[in-house]
DOMIFI-57706 format. One line per field, with one value per atom (N, C-alpha, C, CB): atom name; z, x, y. Coordinates in nm, 2 decimals. Glycine has a CB too. Layout:
residues N
atom c(CA|...)
up c(Z|...)
east c(X|...)
north c(Y|...)
//
This chain:
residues 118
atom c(N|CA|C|CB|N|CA|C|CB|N|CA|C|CB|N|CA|C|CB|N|CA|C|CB|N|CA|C|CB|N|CA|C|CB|N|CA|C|CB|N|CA|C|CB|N|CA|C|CB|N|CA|C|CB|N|CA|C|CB|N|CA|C|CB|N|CA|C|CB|N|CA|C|CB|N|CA|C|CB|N|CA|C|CB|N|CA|C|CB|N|CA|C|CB|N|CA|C|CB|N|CA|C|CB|N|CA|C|CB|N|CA|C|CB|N|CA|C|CB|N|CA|C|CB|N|CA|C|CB|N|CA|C|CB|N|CA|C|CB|N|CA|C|CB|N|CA|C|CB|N|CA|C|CB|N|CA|C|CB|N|CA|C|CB|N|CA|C|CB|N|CA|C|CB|N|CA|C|CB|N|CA|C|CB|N|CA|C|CB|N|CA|C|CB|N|CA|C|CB|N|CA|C|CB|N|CA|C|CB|N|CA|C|CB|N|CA|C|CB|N|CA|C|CB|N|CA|C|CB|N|CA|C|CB|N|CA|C|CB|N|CA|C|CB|N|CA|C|CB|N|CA|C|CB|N|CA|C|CB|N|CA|C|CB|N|CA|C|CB|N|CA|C|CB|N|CA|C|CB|N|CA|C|CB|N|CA|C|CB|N|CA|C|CB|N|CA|C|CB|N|CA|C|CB|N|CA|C|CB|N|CA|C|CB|N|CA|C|CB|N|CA|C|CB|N|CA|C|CB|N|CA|C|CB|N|CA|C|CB|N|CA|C|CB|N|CA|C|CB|N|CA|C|CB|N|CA|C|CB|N|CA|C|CB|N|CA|C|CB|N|CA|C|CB|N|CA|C|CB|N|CA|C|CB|N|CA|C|CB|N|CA|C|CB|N|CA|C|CB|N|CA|C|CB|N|CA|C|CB|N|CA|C|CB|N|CA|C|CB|N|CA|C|CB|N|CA|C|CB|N|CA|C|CB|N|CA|C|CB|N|CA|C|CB|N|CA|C|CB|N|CA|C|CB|N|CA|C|CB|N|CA|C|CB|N|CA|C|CB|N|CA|C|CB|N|CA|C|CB|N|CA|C|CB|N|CA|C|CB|N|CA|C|CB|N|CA|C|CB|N|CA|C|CB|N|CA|C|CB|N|CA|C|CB|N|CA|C|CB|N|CA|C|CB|N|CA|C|CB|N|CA|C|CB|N|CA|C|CB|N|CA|C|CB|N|CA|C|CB|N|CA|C|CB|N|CA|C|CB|N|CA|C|CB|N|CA|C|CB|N|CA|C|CB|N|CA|C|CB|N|CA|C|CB|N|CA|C|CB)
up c(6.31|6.28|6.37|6.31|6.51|6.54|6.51|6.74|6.42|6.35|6.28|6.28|6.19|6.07|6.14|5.96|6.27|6.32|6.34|6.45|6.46|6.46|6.39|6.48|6.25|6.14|6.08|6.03|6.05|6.01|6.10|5.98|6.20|6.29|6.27|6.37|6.33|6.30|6.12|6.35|6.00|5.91|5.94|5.84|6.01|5.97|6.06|5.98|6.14|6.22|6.16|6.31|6.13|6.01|5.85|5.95|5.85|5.75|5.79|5.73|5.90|5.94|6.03|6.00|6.09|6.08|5.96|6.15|5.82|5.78|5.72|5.73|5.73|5.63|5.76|5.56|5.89|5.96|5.94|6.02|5.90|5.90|5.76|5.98|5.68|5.57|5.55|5.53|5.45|5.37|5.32|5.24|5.39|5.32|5.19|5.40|5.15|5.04|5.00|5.02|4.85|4.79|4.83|4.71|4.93|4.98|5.09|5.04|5.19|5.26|5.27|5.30|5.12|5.10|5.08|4.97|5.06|5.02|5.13|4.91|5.10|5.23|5.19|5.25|5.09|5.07|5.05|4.94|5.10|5.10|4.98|5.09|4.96|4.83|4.72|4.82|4.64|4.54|4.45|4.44|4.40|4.33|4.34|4.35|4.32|4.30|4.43|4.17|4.47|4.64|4.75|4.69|4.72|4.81|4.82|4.72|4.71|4.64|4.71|4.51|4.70|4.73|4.92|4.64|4.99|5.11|5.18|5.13|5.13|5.17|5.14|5.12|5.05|5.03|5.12|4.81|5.16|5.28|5.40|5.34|5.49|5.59|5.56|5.65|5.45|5.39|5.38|5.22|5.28|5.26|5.40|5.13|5.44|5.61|5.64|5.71|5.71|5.74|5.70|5.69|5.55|5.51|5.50|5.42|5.53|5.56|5.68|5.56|5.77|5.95|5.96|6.12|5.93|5.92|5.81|5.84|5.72|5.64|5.74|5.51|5.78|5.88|6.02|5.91|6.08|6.18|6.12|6.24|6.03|5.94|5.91|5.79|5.87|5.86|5.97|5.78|6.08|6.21|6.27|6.31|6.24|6.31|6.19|6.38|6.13|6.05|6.08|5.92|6.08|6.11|6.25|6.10|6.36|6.49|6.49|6.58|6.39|6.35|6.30|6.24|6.24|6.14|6.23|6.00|6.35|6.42|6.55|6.46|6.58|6.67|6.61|6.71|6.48|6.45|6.36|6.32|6.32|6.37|6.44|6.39|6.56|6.71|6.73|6.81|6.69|6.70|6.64|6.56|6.53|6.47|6.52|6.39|6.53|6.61|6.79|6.61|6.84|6.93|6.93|6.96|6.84|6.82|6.73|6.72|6.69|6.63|6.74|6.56|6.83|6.94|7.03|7.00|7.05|7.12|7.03|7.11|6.93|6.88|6.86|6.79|6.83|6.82|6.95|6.77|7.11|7.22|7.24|7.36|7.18|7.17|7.07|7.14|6.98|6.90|6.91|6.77|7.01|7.08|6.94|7.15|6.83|6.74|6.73|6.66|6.68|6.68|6.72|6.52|6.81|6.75|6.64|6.82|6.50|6.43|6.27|6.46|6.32|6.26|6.27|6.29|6.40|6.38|6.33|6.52|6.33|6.27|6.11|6.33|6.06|5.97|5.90|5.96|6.01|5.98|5.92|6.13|6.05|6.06|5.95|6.21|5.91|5.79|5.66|5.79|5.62|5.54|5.58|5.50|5.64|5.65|5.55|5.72|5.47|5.37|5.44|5.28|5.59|5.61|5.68|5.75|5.71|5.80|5.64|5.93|5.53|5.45|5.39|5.37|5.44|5.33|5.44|5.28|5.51|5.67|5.66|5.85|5.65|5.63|5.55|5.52|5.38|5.29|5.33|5.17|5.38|5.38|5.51|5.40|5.58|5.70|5.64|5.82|5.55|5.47|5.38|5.40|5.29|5.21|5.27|5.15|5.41|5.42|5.57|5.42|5.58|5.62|5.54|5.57|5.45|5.32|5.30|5.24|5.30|5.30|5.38|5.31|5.51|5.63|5.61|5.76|5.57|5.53|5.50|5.49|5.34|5.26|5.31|5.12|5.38|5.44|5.57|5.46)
east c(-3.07|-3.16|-3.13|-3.30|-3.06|-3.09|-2.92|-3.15|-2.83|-2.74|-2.81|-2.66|-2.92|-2.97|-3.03|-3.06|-3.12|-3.21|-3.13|-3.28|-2.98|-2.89|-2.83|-2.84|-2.76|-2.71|-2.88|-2.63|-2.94|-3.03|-3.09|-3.12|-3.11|-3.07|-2.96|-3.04|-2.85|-2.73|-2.70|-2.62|-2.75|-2.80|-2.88|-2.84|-3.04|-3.10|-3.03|-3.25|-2.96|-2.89|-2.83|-2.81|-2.71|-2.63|-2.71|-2.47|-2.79|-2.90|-2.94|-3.03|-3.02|-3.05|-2.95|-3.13|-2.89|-2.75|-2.70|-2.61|-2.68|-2.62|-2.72|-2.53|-2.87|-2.93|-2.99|-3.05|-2.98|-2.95|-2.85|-2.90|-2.70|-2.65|-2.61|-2.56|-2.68|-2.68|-2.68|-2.76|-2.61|-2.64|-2.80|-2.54|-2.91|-3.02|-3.03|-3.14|-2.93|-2.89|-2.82|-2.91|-2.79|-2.65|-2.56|-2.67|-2.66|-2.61|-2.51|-2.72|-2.58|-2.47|-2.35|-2.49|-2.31|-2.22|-2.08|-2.27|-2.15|-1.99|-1.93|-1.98|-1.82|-1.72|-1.64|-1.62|-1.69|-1.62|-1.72|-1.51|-1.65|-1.71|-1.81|-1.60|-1.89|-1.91|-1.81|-2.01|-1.87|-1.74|-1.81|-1.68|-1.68|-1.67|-1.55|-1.77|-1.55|-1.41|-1.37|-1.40|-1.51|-1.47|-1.48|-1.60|-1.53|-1.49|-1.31|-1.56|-1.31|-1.13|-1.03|-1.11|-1.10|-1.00|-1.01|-1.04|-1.10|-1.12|-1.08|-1.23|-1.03|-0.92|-0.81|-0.92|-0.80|-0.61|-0.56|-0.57|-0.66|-0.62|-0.56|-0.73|-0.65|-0.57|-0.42|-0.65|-0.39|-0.25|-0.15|-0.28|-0.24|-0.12|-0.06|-0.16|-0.16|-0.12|-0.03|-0.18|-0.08|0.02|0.14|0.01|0.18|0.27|0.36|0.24|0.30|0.34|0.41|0.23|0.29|0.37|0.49|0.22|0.45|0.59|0.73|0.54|0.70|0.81|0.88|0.75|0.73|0.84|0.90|0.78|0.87|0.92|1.08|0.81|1.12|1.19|1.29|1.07|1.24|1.33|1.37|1.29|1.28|1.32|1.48|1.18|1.42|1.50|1.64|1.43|1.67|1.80|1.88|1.77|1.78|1.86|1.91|1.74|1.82|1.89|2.03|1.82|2.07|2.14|2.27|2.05|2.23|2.30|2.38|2.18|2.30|2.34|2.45|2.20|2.41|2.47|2.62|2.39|2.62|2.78|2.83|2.79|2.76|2.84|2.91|2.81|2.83|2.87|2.99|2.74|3.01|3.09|3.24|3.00|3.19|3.29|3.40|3.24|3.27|3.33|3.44|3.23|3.39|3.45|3.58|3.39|3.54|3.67|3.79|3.62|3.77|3.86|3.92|3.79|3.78|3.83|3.95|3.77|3.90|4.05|4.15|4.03|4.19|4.28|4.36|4.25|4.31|4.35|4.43|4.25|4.34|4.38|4.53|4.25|4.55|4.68|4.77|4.65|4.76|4.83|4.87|4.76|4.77|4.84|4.82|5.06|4.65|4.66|4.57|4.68|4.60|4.51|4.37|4.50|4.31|4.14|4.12|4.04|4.15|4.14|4.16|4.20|4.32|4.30|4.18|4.38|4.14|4.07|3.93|4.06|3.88|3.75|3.75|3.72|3.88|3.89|3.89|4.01|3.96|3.96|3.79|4.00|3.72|3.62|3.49|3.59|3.56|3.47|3.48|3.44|3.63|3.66|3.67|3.75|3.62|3.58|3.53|3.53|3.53|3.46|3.29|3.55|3.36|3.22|3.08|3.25|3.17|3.06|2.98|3.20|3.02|3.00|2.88|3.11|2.92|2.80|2.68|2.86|2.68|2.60|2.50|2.77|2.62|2.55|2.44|2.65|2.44|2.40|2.29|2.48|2.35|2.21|2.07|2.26|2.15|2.07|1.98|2.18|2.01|1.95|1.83|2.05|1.89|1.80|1.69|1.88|1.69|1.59|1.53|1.62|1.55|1.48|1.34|1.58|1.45|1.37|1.24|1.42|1.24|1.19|1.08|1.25|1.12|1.04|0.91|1.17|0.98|0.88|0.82|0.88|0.82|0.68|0.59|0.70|0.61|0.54|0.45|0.64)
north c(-13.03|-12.92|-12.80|-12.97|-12.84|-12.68|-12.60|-12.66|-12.65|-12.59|-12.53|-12.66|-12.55|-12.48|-12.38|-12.55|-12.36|-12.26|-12.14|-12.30|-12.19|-12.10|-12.00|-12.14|-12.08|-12.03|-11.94|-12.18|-11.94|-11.88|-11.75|-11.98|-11.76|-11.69|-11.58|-11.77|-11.59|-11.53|-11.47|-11.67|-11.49|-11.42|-11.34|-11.48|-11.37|-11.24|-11.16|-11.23|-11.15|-11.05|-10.98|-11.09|-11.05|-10.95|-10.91|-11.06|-10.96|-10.89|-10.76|-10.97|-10.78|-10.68|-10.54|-10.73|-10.64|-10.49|-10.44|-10.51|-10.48|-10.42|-10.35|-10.46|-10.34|-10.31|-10.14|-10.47|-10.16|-10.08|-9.91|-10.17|-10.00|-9.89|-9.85|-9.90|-9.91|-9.86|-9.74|-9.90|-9.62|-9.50|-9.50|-9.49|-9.39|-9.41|-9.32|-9.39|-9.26|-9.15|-9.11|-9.08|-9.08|-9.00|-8.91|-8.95|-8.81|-8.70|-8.77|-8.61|-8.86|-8.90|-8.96|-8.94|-8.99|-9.08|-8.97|-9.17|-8.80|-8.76|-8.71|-8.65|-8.70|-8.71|-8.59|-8.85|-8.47|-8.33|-8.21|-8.32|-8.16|-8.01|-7.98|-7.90|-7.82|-7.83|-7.80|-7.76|-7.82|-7.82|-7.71|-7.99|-7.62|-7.52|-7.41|-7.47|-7.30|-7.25|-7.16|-7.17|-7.13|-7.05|-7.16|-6.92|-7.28|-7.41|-7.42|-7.57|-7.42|-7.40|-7.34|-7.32|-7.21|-7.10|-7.09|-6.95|-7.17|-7.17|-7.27|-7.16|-7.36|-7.46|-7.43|-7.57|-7.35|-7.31|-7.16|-7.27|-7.12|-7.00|-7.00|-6.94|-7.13|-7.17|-7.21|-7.27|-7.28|-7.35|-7.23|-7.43|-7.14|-7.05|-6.96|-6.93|-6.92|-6.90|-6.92|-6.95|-7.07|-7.17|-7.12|-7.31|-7.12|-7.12|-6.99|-7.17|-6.90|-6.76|-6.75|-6.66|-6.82|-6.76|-6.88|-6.79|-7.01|-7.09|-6.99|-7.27|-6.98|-6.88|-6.79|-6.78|-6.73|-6.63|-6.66|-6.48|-6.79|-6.82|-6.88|-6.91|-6.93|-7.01|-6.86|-7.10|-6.72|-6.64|-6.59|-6.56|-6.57|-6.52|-6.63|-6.54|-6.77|-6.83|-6.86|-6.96|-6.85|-6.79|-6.67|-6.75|-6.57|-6.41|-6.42|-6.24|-6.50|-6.52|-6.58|-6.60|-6.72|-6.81|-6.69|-6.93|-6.63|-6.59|-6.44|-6.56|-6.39|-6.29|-6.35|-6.21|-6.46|-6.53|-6.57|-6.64|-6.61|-6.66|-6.50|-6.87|-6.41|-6.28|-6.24|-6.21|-6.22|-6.21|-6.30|-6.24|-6.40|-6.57|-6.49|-6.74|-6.43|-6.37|-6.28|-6.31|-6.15|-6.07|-6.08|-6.00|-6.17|-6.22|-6.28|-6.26|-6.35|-6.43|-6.34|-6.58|-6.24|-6.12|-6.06|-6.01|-6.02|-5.98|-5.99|-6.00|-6.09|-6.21|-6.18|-6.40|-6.26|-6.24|-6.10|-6.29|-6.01|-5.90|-5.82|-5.83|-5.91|-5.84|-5.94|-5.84|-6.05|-6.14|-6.10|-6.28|-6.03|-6.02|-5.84|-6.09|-5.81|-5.64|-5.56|-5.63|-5.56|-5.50|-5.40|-5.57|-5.27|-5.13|-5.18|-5.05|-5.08|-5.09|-5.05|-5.01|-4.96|-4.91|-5.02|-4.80|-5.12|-5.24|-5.34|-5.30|-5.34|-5.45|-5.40|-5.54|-5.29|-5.26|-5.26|-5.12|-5.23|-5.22|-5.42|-5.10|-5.51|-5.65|-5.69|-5.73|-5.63|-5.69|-5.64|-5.68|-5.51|-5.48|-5.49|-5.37|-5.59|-5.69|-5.83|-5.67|-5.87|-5.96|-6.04|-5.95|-6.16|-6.19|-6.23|-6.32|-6.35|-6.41|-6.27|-6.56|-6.18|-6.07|-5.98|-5.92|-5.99|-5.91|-5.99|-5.88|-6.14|-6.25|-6.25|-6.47|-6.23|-6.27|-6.10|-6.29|-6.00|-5.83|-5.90|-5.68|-5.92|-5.89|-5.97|-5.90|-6.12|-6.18|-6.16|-6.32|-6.12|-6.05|-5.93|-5.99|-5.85|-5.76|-5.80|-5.72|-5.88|-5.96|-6.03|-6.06|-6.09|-6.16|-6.08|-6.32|-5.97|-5.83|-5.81|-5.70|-5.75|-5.76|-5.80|-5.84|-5.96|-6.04|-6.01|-6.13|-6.03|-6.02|-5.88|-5.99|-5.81|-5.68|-5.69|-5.59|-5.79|-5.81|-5.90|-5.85|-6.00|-6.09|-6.05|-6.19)
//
């Protein structure tokens, strides 16, 4: 018998806790905002943000990328040119045919560009 007092016991407990923490209403049950179309557009602001200042951190850190192996370039012309005992007037002219300095210009330009509208 006193198995059964126990166990009966130990039910209304968990009876009563769960009836405790029970939801006492609908309202409490939702777990989003209100819903509608300026709810909408007020969750996607912070995002697009986000997604703006990361873009332009993402373009900053390219054009640095992209200025540094210029520089990479030009240096390394440098050199060579002071070994090979060739005009300053050649090598400016090297370096402003250059294929990779011309793709690096354009793109450094382009995502200027970029940077302006953002």
């Amino acid at each position: 018998m006193p198995s059964v007092t126990v166990y009966g016991l130990s039910a209304a407990c968990c009876i009563a806790s769960a009836v405790g923490f029970a939801p006492t209403g609908a309202s409490s049950l939702s777990l989003r905002g209100p819903v509608g179309a300026q709810a909408a557009c007020a969750r996607r602001q912070p995002r697009i943000a986000l997604q703006m200042s990361d873009r332009k951190a993402d373009i900053e850190e390219v054009m640095k990328e992209l200025t540094e192996f210029r520089e990479k370039i030009v240096d390394q012309s440098k050199s060579l040119a002071k070994k090979v005992k060739a005009k300053p007037k050649d090598l400016a002219k090297a370096l402003e045919e250059h294929p990779d300095i011309i793709q690096i210009d354009a793109a450094m330009a382009e995502l200027e560009k970029e940077l302006k509208t953002l």
